[in-house]
C-alpha positions as CSV (number, residue, x, y, z in Angstrom):
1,X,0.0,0.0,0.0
2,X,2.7,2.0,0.1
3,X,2.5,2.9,-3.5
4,X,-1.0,4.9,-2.7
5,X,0.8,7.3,-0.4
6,X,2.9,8.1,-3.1
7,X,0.2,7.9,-5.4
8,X,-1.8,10.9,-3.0
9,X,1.4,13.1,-2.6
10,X,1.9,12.9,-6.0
11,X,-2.0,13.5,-7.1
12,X,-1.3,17.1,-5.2
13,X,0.7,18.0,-9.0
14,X,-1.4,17.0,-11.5
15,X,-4.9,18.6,-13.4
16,X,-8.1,16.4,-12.9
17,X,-8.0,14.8,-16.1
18,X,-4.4,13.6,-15.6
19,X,-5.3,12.1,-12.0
20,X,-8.2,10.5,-13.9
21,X,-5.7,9.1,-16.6
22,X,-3.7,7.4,-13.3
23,X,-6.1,6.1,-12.0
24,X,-7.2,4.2,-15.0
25,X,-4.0,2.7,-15.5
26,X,-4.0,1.7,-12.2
27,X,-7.2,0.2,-12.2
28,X,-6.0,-1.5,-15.5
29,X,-3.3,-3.1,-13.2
30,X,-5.5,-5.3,-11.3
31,X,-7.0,-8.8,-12.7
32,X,-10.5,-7.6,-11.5
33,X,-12.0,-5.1,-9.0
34,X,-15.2,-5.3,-6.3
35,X,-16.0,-1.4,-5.4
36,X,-18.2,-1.1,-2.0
37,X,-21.4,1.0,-3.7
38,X,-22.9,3.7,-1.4
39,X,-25.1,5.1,-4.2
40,X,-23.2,8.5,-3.2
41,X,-20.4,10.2,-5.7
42,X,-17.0,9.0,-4.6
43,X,-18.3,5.0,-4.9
44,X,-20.5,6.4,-8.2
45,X,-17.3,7.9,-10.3
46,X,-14.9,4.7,-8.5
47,X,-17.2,2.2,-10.1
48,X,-17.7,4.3,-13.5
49,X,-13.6,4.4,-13.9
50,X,-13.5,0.5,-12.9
51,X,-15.7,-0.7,-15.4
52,X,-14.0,1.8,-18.4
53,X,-10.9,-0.1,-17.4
54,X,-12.3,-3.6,-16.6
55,X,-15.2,-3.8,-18.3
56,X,-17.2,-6.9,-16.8
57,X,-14.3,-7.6,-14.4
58,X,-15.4,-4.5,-12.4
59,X,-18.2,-5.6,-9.8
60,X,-19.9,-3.4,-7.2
61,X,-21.4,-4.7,-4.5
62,X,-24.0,-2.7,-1.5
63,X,-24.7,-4.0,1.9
64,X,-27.5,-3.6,3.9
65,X,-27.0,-2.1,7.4
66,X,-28.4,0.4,9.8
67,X,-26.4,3.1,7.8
68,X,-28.2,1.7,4.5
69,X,-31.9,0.4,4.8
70,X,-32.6,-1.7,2.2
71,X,-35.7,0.4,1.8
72,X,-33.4,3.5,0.6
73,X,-31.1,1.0,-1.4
C-alpha cells in the first residue's frame, strides 16, 4: 500500500484529467476489481472508472445495514 501514499502526494501535481488518466492505469493493473457501492459520488465515479478499465471484471457490491436500509437501497 505504500505505493498509494505516493500515489496521493503525487495526485497534489497533477490537473483532474491527468489524475483520472492514473487512475485508469492503475485500475487497468488489477485482474478484477469489487468497489463497495454507497449510491453517493465518490463509490459512483470509483465504479464508473472501474468498469471503463475492466469492463465486466469490475463488480460493485451494496450492503445492507443500519447506515443503509434496504428500503433506501
Amino acid at each position: 500500500m505504500a505505493s498509494l501514499g505516493l500515489f496521493r502526494q503525487e495526485s497534489r501535481l497533477l490537473r483532474p484529467e491527468q489524475k483520472q488518466s492514473v487512475l485508469l492505469e492503475r485500475l487497468k493493473g488489477f485482474e478484477s476489481v469489487l468497489v463497495a457501492f454507497s449510491g453517493g459520488l465518490d463509490s459512483s465515479y470509483l465504479l464508473r472508472m472501474a468498469v471503463s478499465a475492466l469492463g465486466k471484471k469490475a463488480v460493485a457490491f451494496t450492503a445492507n445495514s443500519p447506515a443503509l436500509p434496504r428500503h433506501e437501497m
